[in-house]
VMD Tcl script that draws the C-alpha trace (Angstrom):
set ca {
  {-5.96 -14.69 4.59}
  {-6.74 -16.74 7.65}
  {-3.66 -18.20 7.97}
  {-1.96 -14.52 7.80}
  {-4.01 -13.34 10.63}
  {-2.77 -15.97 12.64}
  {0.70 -14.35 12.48}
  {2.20 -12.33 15.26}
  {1.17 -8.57 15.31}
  {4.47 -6.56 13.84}
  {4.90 -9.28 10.85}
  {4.15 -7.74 7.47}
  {1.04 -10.98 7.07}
  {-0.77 -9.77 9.90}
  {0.06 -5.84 9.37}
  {-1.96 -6.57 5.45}
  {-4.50 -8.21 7.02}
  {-5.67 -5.73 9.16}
  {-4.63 -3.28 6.16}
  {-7.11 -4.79 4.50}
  {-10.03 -5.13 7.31}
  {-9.18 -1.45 8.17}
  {-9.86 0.07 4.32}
  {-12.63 -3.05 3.31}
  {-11.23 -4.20 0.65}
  {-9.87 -7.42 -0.70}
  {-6.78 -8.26 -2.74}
  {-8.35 -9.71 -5.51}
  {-10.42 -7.39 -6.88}
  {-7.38 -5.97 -9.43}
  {-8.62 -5.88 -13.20}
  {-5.97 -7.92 -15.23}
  {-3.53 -5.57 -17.66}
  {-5.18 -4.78 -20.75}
  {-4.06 -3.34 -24.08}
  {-0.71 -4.05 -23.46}
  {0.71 -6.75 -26.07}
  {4.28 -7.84 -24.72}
  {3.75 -10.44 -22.74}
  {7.05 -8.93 -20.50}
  {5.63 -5.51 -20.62}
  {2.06 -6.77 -19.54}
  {3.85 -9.00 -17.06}
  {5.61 -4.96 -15.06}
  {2.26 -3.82 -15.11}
  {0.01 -6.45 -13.71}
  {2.85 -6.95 -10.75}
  {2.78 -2.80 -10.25}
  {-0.91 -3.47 -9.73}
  {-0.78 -6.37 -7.48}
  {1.43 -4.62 -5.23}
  {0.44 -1.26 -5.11}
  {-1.39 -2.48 -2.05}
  {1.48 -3.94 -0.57}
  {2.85 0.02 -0.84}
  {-0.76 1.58 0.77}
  {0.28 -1.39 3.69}
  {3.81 -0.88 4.52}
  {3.66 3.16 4.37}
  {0.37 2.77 6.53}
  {-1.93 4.50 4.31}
  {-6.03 4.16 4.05}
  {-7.46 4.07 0.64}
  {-8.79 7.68 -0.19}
  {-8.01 10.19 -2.33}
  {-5.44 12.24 -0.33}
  {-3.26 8.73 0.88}
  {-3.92 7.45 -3.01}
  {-1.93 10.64 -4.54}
  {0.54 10.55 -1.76}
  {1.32 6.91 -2.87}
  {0.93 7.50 -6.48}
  {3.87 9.83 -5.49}
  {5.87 8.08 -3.68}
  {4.97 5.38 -6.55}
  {6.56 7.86 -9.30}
  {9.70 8.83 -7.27}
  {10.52 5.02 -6.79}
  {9.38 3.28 -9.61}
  {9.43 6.00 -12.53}
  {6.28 5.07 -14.33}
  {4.72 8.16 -16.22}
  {0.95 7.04 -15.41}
  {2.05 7.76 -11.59}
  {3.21 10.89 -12.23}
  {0.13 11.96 -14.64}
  {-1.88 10.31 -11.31}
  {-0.05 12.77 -9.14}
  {-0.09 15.38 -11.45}
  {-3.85 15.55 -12.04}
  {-5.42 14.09 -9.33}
  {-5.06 16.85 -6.80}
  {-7.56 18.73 -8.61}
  {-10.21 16.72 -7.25}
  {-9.30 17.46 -3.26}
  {-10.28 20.63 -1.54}
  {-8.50 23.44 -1.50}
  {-7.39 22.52 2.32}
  {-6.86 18.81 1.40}
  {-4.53 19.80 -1.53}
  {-2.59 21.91 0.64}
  {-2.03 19.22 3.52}
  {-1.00 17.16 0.44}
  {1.83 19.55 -0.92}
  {2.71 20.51 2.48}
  {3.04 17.29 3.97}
  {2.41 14.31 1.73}
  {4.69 15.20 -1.40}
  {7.55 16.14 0.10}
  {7.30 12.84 2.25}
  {6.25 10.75 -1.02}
  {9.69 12.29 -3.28}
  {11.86 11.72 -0.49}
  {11.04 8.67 0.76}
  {10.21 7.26 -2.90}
  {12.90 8.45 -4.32}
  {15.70 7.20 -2.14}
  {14.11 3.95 -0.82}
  {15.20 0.46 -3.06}
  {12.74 0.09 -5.92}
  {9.99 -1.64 -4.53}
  {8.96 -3.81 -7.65}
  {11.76 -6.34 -7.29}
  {10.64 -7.03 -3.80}
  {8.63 -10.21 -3.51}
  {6.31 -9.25 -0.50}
  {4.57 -12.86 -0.80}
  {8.21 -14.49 0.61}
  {7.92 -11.98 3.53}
  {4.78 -12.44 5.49}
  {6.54 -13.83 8.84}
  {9.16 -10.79 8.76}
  {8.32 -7.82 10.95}
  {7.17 -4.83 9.66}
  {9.72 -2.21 10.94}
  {12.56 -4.62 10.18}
  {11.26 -4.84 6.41}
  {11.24 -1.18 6.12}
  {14.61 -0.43 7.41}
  {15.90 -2.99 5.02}
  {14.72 -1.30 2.04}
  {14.80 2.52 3.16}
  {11.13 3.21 4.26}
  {9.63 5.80 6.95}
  {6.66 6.78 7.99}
  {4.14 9.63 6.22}
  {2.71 12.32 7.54}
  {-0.59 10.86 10.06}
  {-3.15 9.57 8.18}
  {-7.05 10.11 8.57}
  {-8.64 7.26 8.25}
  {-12.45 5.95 7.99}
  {-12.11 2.92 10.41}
  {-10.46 2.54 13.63}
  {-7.49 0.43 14.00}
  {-8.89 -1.29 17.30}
  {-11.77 -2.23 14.83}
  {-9.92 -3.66 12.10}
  {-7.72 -5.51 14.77}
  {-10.81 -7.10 15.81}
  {-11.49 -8.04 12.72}
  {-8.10 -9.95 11.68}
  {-8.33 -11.41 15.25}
  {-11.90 -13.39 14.50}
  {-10.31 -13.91 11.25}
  {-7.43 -15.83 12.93}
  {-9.83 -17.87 15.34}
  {-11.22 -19.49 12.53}
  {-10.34 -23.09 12.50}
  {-8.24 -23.75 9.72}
  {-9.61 -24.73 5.81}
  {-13.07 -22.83 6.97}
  {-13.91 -20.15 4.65}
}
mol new
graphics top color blue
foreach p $ca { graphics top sphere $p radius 0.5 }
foreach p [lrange $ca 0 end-1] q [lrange $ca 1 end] { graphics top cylinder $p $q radius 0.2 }
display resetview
């Protein structure tokens, strides 16, 4: 993680990073696949899972109920996976009344459209792309922008954060 806040700002490495920072959470806290017995099958699944937080970094959206239905959306338009769509389908009933409208209003429409005519996003291999710039990425494979976010932490405070992350000298945890 160090070494990815050392890249430039606008490079997908650095953009995660302070993903990450901004939402507090870590990339490896995903559960492995369970219950699923083809190795191939179990093999989708676990990569869906690993980056589903690529897809929260590169649409810039926080981790909370509203941006996690928006993505399970967009998740469902581009990918097809039925648990997505069950996700989206059910999940709205635990917003209020005026966060489920901002999400039908503004989210969904965003999430199909986007989703739906972007390149599928599982065959991308994000890990190759950390030194590419963000916007550059997304043109490339059909991306834009949601609807504004709200979000719990400031981006000048999660930019702070990757940048003491980056002054770290190197092979210090």
């Amino acid at each position: 993680m160090d070494a990815l806040a050392r890249l430039p700002d606008g490079s997908l490495g650095k953009a995660y990073v302070t993903w990450l920072e901004r939402c507090g959470v870590t990339p490896d806290t995903r559960e492995p696949v369970h219950y699923i017995d083809d190795p191939e099958l179990a093999y989708v699944m676990q990569r869906y899972r690993e980056c589903h937080d690529f897809y929260h970094c590169i649409c810039n959206l926080p981790v909370n109920v509203e941006s996690e239905l928006a993505v399970k959306c967009f998740e469902f338009a581009n990918l097809g996976l039925p648990m997505t769509g069950l996700a989206a389908l059910f999940g709205p009933l635990r917003l209020t009344p005026q966060k489920r409208a901002r999400l039908f209003s503004e989210y969904v429409p965003w999430a199909l459209k986007c989703g739906g005519t972007a390149r599928s996003l599982i065959t991308v291999y994000w890990e190759e792309r950390w030194e590419q710039n963000v916007d550059d990425i997304k043109k490339e494979l059909g991306l834009w922008d949601p609807p504004e976010a709200r979000w719990s932490k400031p981006l000048s405070e999660a930019k702070l954060a990757a940048e003491k992350r980056a002054q770290k000298p190197r092979g210090e945890a």
